[in-house]
C-alpha positions in Angstrom: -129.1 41.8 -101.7 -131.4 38.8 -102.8 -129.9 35.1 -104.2 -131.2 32.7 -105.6 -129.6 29.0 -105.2 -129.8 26.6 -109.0 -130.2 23.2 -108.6 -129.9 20.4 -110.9 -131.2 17.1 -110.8 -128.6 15.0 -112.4 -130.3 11.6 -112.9 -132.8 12.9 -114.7 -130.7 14.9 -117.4 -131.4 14.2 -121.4 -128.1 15.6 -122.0 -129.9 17.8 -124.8 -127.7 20.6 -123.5 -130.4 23.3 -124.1 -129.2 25.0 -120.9 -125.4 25.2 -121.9 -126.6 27.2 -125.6 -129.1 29.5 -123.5 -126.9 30.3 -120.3 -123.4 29.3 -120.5 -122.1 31.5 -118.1 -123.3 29.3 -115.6 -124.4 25.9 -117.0 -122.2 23.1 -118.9 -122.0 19.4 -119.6 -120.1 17.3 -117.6 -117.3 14.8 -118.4 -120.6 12.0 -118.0 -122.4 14.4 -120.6 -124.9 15.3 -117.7 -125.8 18.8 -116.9 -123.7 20.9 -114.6 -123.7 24.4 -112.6 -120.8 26.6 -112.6 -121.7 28.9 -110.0 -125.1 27.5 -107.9 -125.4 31.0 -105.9 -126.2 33.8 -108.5 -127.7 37.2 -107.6 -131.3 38.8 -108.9 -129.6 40.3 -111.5 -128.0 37.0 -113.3 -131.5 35.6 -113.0 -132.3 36.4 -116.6 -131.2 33.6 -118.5 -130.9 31.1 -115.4 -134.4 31.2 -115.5 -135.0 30.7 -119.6 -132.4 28.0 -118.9 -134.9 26.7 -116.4 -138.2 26.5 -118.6 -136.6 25.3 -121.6 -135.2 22.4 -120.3 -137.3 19.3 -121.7 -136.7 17.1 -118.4 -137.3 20.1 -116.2 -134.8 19.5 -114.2 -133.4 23.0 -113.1 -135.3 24.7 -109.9 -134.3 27.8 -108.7 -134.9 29.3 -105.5 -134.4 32.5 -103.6 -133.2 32.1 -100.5 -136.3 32.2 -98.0 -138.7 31.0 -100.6 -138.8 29.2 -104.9 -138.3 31.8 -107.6 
């Protein structure tokens, strides 16, 4: 079974939210109003809007990887 590990990089978050309203189920803000990951370990099939999370964000600040290699 292939994962694949989210990452944030908090200090450079616009708090625009854009990944909360495309992928709630595992992004949110923050009591600081930063970017946050519920879950960081998500299998291939949850990819789907982890990933549109992950291009649309304006600071581009959301990697993900598969475990062995980047996504």
């Amino acid at each position: 079974m292939v994962k694949y590990r989210i990452r944030i990089d908090r200090e450079k978050c616009m708090s625009d939210a854009i990944c909360t309203a495309i992928c709630p189920q595992f992004f949110y803000m923050d009591d600081e109003g930063k970017a946050a990951v519920s879950r960081e370990v998500v299998q291939e099939s949850e990819l789907g809007c982890v990933m549109e999370a992950s291009k649309s964000c304006p600071a581009g600040i959301i990697s993900v990887e598969r475990e062995g290699g980047q996504a």
